[in-house]
N, C-alpha and C positions, 0 to 999 in steps of 0.2 A: 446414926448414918455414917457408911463407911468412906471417911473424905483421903484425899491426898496429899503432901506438902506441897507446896509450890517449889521448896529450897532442892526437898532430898527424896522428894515423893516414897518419903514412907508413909504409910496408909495407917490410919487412927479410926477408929470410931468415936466418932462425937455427934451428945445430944442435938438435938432438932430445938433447943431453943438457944443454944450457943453457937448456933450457925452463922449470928447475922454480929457476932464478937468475936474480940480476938481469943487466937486457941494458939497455947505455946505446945511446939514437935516433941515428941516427948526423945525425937533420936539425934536433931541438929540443934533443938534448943532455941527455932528461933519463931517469930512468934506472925500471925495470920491472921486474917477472916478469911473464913473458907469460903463467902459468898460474896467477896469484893473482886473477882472476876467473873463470876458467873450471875451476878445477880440481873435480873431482869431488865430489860430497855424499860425506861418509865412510855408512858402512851403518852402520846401526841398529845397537845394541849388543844382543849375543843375551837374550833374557829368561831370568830365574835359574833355578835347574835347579828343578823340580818337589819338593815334598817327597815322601815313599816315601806312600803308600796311607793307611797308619797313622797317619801325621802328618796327613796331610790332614784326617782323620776325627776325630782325638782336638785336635788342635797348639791349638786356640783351647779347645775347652773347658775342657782340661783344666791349664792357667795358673786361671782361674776357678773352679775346682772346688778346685784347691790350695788359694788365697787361703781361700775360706768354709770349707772343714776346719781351716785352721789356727785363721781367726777363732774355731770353733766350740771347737775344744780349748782356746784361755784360758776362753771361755766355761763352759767343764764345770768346767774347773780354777779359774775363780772362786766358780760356783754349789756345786760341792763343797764349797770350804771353810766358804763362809759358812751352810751348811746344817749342817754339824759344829759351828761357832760356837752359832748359833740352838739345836741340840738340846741344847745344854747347859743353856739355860735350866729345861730339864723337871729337871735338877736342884734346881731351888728347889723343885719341887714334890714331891718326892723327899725333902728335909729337912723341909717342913711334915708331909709324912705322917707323919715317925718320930718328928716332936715331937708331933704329935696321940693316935698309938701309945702310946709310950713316957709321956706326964704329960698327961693328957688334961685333966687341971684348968689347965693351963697358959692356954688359951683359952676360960674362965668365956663361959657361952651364960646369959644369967635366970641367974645366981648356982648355975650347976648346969654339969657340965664337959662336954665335948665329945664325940659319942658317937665308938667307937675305930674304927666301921666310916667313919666321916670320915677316919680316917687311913689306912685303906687305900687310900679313895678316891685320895685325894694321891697314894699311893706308888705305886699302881698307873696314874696319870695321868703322873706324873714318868715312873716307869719308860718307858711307854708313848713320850711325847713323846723321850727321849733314844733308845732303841734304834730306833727308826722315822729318827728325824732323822739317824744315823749311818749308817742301812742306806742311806736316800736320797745321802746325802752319800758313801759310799764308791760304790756304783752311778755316780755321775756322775764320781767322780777316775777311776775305770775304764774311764769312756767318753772323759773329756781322754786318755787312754794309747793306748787303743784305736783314735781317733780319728785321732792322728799316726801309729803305725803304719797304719794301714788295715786291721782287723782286725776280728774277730767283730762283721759284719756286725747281724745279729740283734738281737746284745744291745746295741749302739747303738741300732738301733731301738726295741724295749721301752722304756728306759728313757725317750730321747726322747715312748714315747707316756706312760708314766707321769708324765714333767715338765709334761705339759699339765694334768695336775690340780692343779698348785699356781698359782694365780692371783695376779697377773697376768706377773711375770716368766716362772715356771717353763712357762706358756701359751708368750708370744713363744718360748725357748729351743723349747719342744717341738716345735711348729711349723715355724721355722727348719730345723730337724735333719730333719726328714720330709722339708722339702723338697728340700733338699738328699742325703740319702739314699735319695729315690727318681730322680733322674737315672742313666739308662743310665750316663754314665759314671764315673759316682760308682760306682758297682756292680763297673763293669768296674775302677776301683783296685782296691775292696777282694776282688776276684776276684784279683789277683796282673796286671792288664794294667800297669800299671805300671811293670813290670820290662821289661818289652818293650818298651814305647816307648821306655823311658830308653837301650836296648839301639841299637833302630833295628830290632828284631827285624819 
């Protein structure tokens, strides 16, 4: 093959399998591959294989929807405890009742003692305040459980709408959980899709 210098372009005939090696000019002496400028563009590197259908549809959401379930379940598992915490305090009011009950002179009203239906007040407000604040507070540990598995759909909700009525935290959590619990794909975890993707199903 009749190639040319690059240096002095004088023209040589050289073999076709010393094309892709160096070839010394036999006129300026200096030395080449005659196909280290003209050798071919490599092709394009093929684009990565496509995900399956499944992936396509869930692959992005569903990294994002994991993330806010999990954030969501310390969230329950904080709001829970500290609601079991809080409803203890209706125990104070729980011991005024049974002191008001039990020695109603104990708490002199104008030099004349306390009437005993004040102390049921108490005990029935105590009461009141601790078994509500425990029912809330168990409701929500149930929903941190439920939540990491993906599970009883429903009753995560309820409760979430029920946490809107404790203002202004129990509001944000409630809210957050709606929102989050009503995304199609949020739906489709707690439906068992889940299992399938993770499969490739």
């Amino acid at each position: 093959m009749n190639i040319a210098c690059p240096h002095c372009r004088h023209e040589q005939d050289v073999p076709e399998p010393k094309l892709s090696q160096g070839v010394q000019c036999p006129a300026c002496f200096k030395v080449f591959v005659p196909l280290s400028n003209s050798s071919p563009t490599p092709p394009p590197a093929p684009p990565p294989p496509s995900l399956p259908p499944i992936f396509q549809e869930y692959y992005t959401p569903l990294s994002k929807d994991m993330e806010h379930l999990r954030l969501l379940r310390i969230f329950y598992f904080v709001a829970g405890g500290l609601a079991g915490f809080g409803s203890c305090f209706g125990l104070i009011y729980v011991a005024l009742g049974i002191a008001f009950v039990s020695n109603p002179h104990l708490f002199p009203d104008q030099g004349q003692g306390s009437p005993p239906f004040m102390g049921w007040i108490f005990l029935a407000l105590g009461l009141l305040i601790f078994f509500v604040g425990w029912t809330v507070a168990t409701m929500k540990l149930f929903v941190g459980k439920f939540l990491g598995q993906r599970k009883h759909y429903t009753f995560c909700f309820v409760v979430a709408a029920i946490s809107c009525i404790f203002v202004p935290t129990g509001t944000v959590l409630g809210v957050f959980t709606i929102v989050v619990l009503s995304r199609q794909s949020v739906k489709q975890l707690f439906n068992g899709k889940q299992n399938s993707i993770e499969r490739g199903a």
